[in-house]
MMTF fields as JSON, N, C-alpha, C and O atoms, coordinates in Angstrom:
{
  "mmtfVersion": "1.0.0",
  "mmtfProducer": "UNKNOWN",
  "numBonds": 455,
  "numAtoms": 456,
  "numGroups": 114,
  "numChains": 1,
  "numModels": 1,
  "chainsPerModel": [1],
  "groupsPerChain": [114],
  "chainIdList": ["A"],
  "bondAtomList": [4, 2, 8, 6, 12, 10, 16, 14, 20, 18, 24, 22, 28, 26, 32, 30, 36, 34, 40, 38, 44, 42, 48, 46, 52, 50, 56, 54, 60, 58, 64, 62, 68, 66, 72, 70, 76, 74, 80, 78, 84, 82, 88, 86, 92, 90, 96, 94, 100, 98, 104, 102, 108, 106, 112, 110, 116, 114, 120, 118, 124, 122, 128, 126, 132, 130, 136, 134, 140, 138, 144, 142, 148, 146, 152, 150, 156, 154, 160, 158, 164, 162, 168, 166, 172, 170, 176, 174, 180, 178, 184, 182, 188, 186, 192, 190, 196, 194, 200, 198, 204, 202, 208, 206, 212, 210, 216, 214, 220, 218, 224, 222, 228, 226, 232, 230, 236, 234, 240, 238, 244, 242, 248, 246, 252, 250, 256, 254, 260, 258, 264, 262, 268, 266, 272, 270, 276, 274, 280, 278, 284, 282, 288, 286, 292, 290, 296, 294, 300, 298, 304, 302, 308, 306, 312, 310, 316, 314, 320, 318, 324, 322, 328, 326, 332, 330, 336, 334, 340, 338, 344, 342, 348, 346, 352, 350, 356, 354, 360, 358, 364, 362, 368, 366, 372, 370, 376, 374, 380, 378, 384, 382, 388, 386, 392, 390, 396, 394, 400, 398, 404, 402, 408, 406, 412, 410, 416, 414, 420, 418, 424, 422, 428, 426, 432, 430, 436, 434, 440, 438, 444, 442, 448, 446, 452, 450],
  "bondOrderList": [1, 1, 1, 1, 1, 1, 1, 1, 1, 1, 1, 1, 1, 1, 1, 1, 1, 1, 1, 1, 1, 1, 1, 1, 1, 1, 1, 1, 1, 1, 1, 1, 1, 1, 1, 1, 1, 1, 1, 1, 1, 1, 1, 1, 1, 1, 1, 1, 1, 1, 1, 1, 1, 1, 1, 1, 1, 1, 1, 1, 1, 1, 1, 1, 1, 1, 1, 1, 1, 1, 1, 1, 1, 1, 1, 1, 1, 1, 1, 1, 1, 1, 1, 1, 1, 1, 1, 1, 1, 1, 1, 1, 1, 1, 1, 1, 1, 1, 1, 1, 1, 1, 1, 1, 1, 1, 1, 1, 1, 1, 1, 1, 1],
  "groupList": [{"groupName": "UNK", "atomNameList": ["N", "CA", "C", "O"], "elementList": ["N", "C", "C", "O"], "formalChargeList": [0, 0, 0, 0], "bondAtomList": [1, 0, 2, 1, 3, 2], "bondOrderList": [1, 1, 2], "singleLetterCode": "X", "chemCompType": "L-PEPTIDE LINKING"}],
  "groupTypeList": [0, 0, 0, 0, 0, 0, 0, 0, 0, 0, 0, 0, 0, 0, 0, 0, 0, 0, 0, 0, 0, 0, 0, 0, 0, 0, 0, 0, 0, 0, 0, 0, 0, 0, 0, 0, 0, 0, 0, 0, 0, 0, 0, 0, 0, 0, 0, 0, 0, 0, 0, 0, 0, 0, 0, 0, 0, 0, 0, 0, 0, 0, 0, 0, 0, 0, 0, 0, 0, 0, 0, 0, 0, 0, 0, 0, 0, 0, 0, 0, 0, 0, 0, 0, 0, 0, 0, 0, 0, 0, 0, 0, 0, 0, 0, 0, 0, 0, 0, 0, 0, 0, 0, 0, 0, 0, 0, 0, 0, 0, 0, 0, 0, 0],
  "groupIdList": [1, 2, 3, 4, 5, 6, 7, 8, 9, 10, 11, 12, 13, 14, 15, 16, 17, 18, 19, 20, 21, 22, 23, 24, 25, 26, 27, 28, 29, 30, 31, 32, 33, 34, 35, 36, 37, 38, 39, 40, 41, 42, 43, 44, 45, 46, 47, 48, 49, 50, 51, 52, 53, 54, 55, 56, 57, 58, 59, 60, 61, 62, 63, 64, 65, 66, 67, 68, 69, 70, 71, 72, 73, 74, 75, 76, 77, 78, 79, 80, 81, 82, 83, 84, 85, 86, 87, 88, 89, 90, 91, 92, 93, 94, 95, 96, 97, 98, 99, 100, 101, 102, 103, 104, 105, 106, 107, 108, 109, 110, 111, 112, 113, 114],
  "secStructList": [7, 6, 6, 6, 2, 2, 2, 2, 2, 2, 2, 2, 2, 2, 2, 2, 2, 2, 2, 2, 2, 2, 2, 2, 2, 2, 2, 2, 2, 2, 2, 2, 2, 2, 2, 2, 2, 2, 2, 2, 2, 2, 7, 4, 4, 4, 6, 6, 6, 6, 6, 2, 2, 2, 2, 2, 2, 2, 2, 2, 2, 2, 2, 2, 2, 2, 2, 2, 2, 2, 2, 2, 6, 6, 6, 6, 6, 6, 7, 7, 5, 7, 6, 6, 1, 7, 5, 7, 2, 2, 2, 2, 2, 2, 2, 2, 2, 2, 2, 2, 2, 2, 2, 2, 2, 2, 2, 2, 2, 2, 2, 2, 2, 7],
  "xCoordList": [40.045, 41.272, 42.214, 42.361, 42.847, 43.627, 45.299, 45.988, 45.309, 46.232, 46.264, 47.305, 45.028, 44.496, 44.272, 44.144, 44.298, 44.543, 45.029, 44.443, 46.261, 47.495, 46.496, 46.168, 46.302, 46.051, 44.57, 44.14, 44.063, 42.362, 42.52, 42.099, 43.244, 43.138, 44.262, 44.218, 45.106, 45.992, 44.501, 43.962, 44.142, 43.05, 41.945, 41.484, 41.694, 40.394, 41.221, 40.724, 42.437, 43.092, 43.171, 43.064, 43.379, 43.732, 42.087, 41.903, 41.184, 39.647, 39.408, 38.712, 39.794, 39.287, 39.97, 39.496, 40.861, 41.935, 41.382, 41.092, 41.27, 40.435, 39.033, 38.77, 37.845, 36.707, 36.683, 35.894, 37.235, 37.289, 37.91, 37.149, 39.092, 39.42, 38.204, 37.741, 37.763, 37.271, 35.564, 34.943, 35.207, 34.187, 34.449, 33.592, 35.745, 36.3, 36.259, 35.714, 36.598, 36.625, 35.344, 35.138, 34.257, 32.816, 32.58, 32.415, 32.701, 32.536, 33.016, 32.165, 33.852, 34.72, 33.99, 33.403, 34.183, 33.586, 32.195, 32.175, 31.279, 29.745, 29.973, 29.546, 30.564, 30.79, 30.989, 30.227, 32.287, 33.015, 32.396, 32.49, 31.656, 30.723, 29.829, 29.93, 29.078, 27.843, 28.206, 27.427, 29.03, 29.467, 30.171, 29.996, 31.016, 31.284, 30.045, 29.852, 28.937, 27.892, 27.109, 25.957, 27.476, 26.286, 27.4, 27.119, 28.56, 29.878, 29.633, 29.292, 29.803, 29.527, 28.562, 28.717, 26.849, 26.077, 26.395, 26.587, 26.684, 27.052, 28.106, 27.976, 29.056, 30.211, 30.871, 31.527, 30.492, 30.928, 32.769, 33.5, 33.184, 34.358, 35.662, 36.778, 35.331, 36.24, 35.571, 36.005, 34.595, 34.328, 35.416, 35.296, 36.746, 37.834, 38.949, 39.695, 38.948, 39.884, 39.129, 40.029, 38.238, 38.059, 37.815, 37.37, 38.18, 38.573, 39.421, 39.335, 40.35, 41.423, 41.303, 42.122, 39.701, 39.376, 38.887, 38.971, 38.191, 37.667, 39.268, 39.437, 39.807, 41.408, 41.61, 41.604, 41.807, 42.403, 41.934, 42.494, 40.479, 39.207, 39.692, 40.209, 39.693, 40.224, 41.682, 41.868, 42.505, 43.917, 43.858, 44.468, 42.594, 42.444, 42.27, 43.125, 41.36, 40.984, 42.177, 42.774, 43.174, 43.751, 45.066, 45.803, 44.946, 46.769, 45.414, 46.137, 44.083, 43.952, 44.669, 45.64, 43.992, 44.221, 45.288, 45.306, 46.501, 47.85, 48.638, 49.556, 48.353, 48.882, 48.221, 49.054, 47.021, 46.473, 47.068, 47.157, 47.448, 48.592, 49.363, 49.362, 50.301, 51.382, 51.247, 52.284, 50.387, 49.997, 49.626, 50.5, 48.978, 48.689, 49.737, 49.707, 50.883, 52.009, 52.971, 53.875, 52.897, 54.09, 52.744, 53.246, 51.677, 51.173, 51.608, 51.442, 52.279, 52.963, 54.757, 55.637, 54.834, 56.329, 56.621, 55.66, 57.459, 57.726, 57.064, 57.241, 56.395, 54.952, 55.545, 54.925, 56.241, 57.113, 56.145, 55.839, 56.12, 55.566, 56.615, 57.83, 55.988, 56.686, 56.67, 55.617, 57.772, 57.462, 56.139, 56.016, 55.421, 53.828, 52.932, 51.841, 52.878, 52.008, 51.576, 50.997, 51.638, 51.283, 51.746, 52.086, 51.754, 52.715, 53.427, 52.716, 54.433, 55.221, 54.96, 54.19, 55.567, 55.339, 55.239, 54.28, 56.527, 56.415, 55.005, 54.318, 54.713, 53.733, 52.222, 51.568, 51.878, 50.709, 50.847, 49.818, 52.333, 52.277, 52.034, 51.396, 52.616, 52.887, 51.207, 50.788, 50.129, 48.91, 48.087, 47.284, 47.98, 47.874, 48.566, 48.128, 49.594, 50.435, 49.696, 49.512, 49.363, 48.456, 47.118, 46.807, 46.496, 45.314, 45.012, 44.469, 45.913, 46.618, 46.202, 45.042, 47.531, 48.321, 46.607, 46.302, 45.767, 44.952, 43.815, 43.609, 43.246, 42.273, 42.984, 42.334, 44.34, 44.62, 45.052, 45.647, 44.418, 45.019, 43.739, 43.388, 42.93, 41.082, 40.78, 40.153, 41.233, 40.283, 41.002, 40.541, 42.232, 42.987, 41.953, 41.375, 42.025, 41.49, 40.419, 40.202, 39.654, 37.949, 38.103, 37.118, 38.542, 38.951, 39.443, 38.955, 40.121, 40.326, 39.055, 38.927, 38.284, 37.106, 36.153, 35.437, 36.487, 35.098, 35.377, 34.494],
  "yCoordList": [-33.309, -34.086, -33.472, -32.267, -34.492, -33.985, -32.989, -32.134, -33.488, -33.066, -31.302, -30.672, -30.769, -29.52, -28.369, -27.144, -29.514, -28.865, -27.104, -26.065, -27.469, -26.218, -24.639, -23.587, -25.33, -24.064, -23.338, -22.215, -24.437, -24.275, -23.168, -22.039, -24.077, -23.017, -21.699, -20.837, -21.657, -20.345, -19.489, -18.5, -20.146, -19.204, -18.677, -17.539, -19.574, -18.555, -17.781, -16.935, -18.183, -16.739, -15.808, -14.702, -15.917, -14.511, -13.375, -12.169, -14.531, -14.009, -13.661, -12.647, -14.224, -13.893, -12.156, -11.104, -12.535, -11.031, -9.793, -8.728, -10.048, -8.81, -8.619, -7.435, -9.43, -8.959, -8.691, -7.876, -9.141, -8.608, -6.799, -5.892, -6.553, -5.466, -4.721, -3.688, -5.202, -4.037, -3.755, -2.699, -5.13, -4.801, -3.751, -2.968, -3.9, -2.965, -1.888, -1.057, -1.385, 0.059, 1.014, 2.199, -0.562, -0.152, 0.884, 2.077, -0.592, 0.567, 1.463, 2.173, 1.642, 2.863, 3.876, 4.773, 3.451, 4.961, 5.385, 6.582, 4.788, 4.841, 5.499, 6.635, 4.845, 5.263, 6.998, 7.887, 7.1, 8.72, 9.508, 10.734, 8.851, 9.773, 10.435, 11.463, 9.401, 10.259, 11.115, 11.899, 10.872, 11.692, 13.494, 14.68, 12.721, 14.107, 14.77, 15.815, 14.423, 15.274, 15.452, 15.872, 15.248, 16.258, 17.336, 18.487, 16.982, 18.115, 19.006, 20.093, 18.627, 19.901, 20.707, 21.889, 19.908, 21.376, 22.067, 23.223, 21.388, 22.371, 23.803, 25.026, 22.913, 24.356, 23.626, 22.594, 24.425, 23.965, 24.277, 23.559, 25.015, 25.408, 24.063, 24.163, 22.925, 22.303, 20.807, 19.681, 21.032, 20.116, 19.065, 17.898, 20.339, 19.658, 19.011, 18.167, 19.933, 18.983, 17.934, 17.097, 17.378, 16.047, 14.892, 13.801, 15.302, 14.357, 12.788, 11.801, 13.24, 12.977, 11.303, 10.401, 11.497, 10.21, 9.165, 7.952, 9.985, 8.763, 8.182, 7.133, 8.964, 8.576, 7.641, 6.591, 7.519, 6.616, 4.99, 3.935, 5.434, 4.001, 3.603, 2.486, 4.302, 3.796, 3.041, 2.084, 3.727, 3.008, 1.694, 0.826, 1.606, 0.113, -0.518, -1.169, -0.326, -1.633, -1.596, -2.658, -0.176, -0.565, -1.599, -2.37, -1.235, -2.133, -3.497, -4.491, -3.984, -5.848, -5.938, -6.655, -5.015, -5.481, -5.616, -6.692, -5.051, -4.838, -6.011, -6.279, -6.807, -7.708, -8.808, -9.712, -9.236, -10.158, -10.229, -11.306, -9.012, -9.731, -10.729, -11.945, -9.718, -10.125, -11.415, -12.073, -11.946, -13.409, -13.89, -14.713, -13.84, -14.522, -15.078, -16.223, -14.177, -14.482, -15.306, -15.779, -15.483, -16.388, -17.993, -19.117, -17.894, -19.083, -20.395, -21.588, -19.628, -20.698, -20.911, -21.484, -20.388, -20.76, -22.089, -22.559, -22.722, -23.787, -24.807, -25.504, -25.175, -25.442, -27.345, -27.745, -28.013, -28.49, -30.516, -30.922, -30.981, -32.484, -33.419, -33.242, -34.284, -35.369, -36.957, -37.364, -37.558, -38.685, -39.707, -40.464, -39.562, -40.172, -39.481, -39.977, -38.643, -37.238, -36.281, -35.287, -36.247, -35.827, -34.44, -34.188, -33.462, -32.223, -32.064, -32.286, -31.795, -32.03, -31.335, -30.39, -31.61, -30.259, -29.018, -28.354, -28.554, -26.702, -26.276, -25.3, -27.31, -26.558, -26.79, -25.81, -28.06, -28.027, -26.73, -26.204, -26.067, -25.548, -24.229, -23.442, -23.867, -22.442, -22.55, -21.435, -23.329, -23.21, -22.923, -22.046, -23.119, -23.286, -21.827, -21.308, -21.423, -19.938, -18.767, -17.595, -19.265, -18.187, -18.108, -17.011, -18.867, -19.017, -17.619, -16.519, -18.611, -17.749, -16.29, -15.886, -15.52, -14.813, -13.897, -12.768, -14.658, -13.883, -13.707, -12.525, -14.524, -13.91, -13.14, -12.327, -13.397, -12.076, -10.709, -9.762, -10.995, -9.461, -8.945, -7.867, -9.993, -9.411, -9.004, -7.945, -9.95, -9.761, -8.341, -7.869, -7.751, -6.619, -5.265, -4.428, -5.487, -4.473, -4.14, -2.949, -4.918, -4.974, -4.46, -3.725, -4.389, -4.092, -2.488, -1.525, -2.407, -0.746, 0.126, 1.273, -0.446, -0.071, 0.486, 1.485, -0.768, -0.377, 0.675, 0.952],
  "zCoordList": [2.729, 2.807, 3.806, 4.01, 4.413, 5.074, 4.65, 5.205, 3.819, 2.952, 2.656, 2.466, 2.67, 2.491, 3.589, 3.6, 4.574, 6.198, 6.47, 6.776, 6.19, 6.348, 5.84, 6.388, 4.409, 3.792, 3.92, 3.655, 4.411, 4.672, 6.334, 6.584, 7.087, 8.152, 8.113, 8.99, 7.175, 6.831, 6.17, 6.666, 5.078, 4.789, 5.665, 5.746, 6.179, 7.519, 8.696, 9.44, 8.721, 9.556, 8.883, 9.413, 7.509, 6.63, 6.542, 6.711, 6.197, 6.67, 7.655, 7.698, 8.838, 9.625, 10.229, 10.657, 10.026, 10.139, 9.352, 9.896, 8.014, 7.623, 7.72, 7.511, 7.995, 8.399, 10.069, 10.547, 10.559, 11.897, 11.804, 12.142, 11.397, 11.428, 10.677, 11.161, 9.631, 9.205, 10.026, 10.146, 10.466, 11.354, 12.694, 13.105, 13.249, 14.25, 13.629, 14.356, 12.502, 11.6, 11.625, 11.888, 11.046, 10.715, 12.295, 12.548, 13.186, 14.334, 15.079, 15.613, 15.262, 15.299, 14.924, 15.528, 13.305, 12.022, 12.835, 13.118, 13.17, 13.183, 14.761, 14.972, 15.697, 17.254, 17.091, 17.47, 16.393, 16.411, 15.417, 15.482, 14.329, 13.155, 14.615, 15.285, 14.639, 15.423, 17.04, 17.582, 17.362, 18.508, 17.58, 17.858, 16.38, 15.938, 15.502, 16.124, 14.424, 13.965, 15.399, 15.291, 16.427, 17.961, 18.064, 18.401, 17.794, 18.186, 17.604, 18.071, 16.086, 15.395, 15.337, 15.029, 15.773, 15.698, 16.253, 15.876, 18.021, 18.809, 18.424, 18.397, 18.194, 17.524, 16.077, 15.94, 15.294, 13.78, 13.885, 13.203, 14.482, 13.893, 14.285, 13.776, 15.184, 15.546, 14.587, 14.83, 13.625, 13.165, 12.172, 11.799, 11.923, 10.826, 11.387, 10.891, 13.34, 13.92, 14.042, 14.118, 14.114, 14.707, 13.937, 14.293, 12.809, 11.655, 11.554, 10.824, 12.845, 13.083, 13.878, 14.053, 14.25, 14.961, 14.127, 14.317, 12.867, 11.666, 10.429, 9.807, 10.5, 10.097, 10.791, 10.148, 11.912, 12.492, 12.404, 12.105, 12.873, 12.592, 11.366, 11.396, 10.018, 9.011, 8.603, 7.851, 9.278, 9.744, 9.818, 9.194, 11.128, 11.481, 10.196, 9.594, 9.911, 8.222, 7.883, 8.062, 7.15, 6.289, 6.744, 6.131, 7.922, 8.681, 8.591, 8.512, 8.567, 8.789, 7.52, 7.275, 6.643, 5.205, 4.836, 4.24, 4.813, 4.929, 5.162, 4.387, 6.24, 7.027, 6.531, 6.468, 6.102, 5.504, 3.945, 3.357, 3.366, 2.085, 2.653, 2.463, 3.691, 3.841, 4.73, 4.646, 5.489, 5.916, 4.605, 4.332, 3.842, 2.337, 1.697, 1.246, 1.607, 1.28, 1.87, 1.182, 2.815, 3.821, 3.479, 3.436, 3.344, 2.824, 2.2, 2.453, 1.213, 0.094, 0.587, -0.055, 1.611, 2.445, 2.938, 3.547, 2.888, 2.838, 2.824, 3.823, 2.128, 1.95, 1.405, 0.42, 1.784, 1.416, 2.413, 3.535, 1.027, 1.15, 1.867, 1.941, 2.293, 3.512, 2.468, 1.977, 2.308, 1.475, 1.197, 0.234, 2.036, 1.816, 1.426, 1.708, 0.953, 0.296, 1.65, 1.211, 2.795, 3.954, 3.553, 2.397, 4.622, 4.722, 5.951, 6.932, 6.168, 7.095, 8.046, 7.876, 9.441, 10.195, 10.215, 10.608, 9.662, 9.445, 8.708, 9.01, 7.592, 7.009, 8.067, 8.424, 8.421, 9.529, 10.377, 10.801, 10.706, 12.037, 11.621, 12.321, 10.261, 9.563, 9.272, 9.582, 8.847, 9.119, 10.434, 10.116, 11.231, 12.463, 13.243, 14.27, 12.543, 13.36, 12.232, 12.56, 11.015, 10.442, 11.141, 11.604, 11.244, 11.617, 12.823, 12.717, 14.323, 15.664, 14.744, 14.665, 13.995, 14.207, 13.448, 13.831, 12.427, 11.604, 13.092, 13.367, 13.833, 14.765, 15.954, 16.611, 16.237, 17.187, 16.64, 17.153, 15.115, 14.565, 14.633, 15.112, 14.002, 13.956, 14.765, 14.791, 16.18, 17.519, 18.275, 19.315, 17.538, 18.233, 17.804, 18.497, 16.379, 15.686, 16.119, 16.345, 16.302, 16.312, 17.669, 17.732, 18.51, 20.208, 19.861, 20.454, 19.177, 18.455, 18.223, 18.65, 17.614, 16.736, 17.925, 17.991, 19.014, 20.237, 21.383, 22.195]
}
């Protein structure tokens, strides 16, 4: 239905925002794991500074995830019916700017990750 529009594509930005980030994470983690375990045979003692690069990869997930509440939440924002049962503009558009706002967060993150 058309009627369902708004929230159908607010919801696959909110998806799409956190599996993208956390796919950017996955790789990240896997990129800087295995570059750190060749580091460390070489010299064990700088194995705790370099910790500092899988923190970060993790960062990534946690800021998609973070931001996908908080897009979840602006969801139900003015969410406000048009006298023919339709939904009015703001809400088509506030669907449509989640959507945007959820794949250029995914597609940032995941660009982090690589």
């Amino acid at each position: 239905r058309s009627s369902d529009l708004p929230f159908a594509w607010g919801g696959i930005g909110v998806g799409l925002s956190v599996s993208l980030s956390i796919v950017g994470a996955a790789w990240g983690i896997f990129t800087t794991a295995s570059a750190l375990s060749g580091a460390a045979i070489r010299s064990p003692e700088i194995r705790s500074k370099n910790l500092i690069s899988i923190i970060f990869c993790e960062a990534v997930a946690i800021y998609g995830v973070i931001l996908a509440i908080i897009m979840s939440g602006k969801m139900g924002a003015g969410s406000g019916m048009a006298d023919d049962g339709t939904y009015s503009y703001l809400t088509m558009a506030g669907g449509y700017t989640l959507l945007a706002a959820g794949i250029t967060l995914g597609v940032g993150n995941m660009a982090c990750g690589m």
